[in-house]
C-alpha positions as CSV (number, residue, x, y, z in Angstrom):
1,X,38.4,2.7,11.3
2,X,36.6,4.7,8.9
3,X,34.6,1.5,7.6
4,X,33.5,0.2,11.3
5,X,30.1,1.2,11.8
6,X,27.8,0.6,15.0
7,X,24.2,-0.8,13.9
8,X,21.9,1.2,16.3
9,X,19.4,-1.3,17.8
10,X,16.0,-0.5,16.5
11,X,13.7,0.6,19.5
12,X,10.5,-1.6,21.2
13,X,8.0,0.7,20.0
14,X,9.4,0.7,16.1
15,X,9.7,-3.1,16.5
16,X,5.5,-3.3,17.7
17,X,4.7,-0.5,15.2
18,X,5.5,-2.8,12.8
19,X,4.6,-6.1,14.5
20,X,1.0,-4.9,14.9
21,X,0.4,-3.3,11.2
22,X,1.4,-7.1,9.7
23,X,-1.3,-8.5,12.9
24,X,-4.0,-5.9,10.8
25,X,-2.5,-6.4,6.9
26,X,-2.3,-10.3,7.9
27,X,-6.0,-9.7,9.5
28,X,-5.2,-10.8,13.1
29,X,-7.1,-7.5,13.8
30,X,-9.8,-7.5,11.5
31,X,-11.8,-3.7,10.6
32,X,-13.5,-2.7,13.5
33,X,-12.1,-5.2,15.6
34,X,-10.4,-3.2,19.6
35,X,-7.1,-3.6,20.1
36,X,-6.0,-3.9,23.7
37,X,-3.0,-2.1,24.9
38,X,-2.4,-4.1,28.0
39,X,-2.9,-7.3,26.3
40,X,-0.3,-6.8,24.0
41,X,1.9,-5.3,26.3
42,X,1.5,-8.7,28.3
43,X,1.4,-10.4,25.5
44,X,5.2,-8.7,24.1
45,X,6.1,-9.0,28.1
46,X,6.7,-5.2,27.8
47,X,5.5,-1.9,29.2
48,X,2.7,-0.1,27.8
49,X,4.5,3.1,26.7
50,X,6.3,1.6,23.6
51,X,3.1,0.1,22.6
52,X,1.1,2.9,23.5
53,X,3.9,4.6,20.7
54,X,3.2,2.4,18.4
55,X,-0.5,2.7,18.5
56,X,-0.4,6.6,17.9
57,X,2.0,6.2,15.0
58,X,-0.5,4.0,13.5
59,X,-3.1,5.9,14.4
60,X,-1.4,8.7,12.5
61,X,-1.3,6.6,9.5
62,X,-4.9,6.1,10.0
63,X,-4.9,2.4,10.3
64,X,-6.5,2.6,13.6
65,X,-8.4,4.9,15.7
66,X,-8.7,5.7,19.0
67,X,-12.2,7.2,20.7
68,X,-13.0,9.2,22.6
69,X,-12.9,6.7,25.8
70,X,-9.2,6.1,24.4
71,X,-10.4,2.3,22.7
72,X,-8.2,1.6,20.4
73,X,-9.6,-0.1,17.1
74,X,-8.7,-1.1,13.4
75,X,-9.8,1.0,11.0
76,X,-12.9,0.1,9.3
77,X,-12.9,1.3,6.0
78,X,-16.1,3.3,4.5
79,X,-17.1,3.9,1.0
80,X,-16.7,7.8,1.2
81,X,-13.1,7.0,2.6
82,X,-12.1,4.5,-0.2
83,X,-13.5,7.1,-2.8
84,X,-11.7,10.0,-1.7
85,X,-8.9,8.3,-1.4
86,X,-9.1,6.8,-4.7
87,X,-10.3,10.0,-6.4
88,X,-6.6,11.7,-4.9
89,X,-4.2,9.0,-6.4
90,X,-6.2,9.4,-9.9
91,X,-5.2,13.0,-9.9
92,X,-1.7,12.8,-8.5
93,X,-0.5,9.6,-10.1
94,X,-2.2,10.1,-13.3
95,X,0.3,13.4,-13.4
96,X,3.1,11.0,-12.2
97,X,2.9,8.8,-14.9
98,X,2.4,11.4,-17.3
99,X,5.0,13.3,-16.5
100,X,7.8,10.1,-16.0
101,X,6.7,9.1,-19.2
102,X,8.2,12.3,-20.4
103,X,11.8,12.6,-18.4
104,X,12.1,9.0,-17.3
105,X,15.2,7.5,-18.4
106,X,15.8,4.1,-20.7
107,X,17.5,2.6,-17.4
108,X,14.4,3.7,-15.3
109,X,11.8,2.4,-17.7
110,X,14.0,-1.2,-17.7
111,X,13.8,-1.0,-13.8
112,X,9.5,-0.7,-14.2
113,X,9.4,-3.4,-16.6
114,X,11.2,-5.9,-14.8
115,X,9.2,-5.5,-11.7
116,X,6.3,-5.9,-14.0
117,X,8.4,-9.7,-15.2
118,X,8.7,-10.5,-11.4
119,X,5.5,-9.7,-10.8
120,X,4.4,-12.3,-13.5
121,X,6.3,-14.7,-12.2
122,X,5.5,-14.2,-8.9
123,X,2.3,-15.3,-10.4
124,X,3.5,-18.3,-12.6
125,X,4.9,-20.1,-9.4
126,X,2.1,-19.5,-7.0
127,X,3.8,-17.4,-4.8
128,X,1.6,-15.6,-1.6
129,X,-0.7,-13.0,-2.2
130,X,1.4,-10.4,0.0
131,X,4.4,-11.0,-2.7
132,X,2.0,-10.3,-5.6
133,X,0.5,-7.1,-4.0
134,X,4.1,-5.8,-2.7
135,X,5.2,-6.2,-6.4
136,X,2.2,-4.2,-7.2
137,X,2.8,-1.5,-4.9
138,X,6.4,-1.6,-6.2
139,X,5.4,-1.0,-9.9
140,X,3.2,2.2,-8.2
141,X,6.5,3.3,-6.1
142,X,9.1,3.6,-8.9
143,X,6.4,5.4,-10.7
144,X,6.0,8.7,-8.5
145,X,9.6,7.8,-7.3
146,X,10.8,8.8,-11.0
147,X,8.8,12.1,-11.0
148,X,11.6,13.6,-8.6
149,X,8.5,15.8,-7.1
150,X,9.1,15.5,-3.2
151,X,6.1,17.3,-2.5
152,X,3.9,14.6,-4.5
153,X,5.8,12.0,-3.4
154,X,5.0,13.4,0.2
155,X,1.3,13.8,-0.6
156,X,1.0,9.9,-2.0
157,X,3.0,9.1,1.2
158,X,0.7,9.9,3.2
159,X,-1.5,7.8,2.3
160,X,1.0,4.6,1.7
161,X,-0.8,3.0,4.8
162,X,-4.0,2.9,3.8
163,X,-3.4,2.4,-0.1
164,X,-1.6,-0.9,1.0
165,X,-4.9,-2.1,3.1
166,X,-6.8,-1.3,-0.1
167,X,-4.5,-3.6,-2.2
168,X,-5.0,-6.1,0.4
169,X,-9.1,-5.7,0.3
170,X,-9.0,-5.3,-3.4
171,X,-6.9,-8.6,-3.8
172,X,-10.1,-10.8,-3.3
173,X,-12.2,-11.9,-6.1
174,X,-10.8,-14.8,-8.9
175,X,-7.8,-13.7,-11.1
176,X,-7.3,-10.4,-9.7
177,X,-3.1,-10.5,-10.0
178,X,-3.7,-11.3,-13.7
179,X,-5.9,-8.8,-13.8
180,X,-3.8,-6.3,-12.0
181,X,-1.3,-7.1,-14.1
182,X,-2.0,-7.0,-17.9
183,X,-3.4,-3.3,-16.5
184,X,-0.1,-2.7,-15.2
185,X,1.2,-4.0,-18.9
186,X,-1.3,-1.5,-20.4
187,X,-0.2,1.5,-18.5
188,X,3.7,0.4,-19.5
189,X,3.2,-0.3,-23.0
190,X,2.2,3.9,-23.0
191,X,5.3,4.9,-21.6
192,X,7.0,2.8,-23.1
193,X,6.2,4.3,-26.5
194,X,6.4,7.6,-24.6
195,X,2.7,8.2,-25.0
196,X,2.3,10.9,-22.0
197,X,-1.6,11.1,-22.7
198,X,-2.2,7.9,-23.0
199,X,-0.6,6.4,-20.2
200,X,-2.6,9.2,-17.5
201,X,-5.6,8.3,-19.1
202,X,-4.5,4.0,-18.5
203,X,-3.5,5.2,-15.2
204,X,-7.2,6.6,-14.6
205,X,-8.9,3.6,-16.0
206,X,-6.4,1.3,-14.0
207,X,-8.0,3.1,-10.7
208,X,-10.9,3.6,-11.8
209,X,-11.2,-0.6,-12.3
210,X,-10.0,-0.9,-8.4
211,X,-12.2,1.3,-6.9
212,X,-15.4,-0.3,-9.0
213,X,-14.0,-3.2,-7.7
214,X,-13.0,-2.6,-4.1
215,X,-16.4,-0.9,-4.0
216,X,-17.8,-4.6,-4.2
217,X,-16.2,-6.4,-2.1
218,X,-16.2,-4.0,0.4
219,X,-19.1,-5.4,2.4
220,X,-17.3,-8.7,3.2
221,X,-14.0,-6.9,3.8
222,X,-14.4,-7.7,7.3
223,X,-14.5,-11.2,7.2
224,X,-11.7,-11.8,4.6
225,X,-9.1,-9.8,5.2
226,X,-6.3,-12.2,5.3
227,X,-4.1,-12.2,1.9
């Protein structure tokens, strides 16, 4: 008996939370664009109360925002957003690297460097954008993952939403996952040779790169938000 276990069925408003933040990573909803409560509800064939819950999670996530007339619309990112947030994951994941470079184990270092292969071929065989970028994110992830700091894992957390929606918006322009990548390399190669310093200071550039970049192609963000 002791191996039977019941699968809890996961609820309606988890189910649109998650159904509506691919509709604005996939650019259904584009920035700025309303979303309708009682459309989707009709739409899903639901009440409004789980989407309603689904809204305000997002909403705390800060990938949409509701007015003061309680309209409900994507976020629209701004430069002074995408530079403070940018400026915060310099400082924290420059320490994360630095410091996993330090206390990360051989086994932990193997587990970066593969995503790092996958990622590459993930590239080599054409595969969609959102594959490339989740690899991305990945490479990110078992970084401050390996710090074993809760509380700066909690801090880059918080922003996991809206980082992702970058690395969607930052994904436009030509070779940018070969791009992304041989920085990713660069970063690696550092810890690799356990070269704390270094590797912060690859981190920093590495950011630095994305927000110069995202910076550019912000204007048309709108438009071309699809992966």
């Amino acid at each position: 008996m002791s191996d039977f276990i019941i699968e809890k069925p996961i609820p309606y408003y988890e189910q649109f939370y998650h159904s509506i933040k691919k509709m604005i990573f996939e650019g259904k909803f584009k920035p700025g664009e309303r979303i309708v409560e009682t459309q989707l509800a009709k739409e899903f064939d639901v009440s409004k109360s789980p989407i309603r819950e689904a809204i305000r999670i997002l909403e705390k996530e800060g990938l949409v925002i509701v007015d003061e007339k309680s309209r409900v619309m994507v976020y629209q990112p701004t430069m002074k957003d995408v530079e403070e947030i940018y400026f915060c994951r310099m400082a924290l994941e420059s320490f994360a690297v630095e410091l996993v470079t330090k206390i990360a184990t051989n086994a932990e270092l193997e587990e970066i460097e593969k995503t790092l292969a996958q990622t590459e071929q993930a590239i080599r065989d054409s595969q969609a954008d959102n594959i490339i970028i989740t690899l991305n994110e990945l490479f990110h992830s078992l970084i401050i993952q390996y710090t074993q700091n809760s509380r700066l894992q909690k801090q880059l957390n918080d922003l996991k939403s809206l980082t992702y929606f970058f690395r969607i918006l930052n994904f436009q322009g030509e070779n940018r996952a070969d791009i992304i990548l041989n920085q990713h390399r660069g970063i690696f190669e550092c810890m690799k040779q356990r070269e704390a310093e270094q590797a912060s200071q690859a981190m920093i550039n590495h950011l630095k790169l994305d927000l110069e970049h995202l910076i550019e192609v912000l204007p048309n963000s709108a438009e071309t938000t699809k992966p």
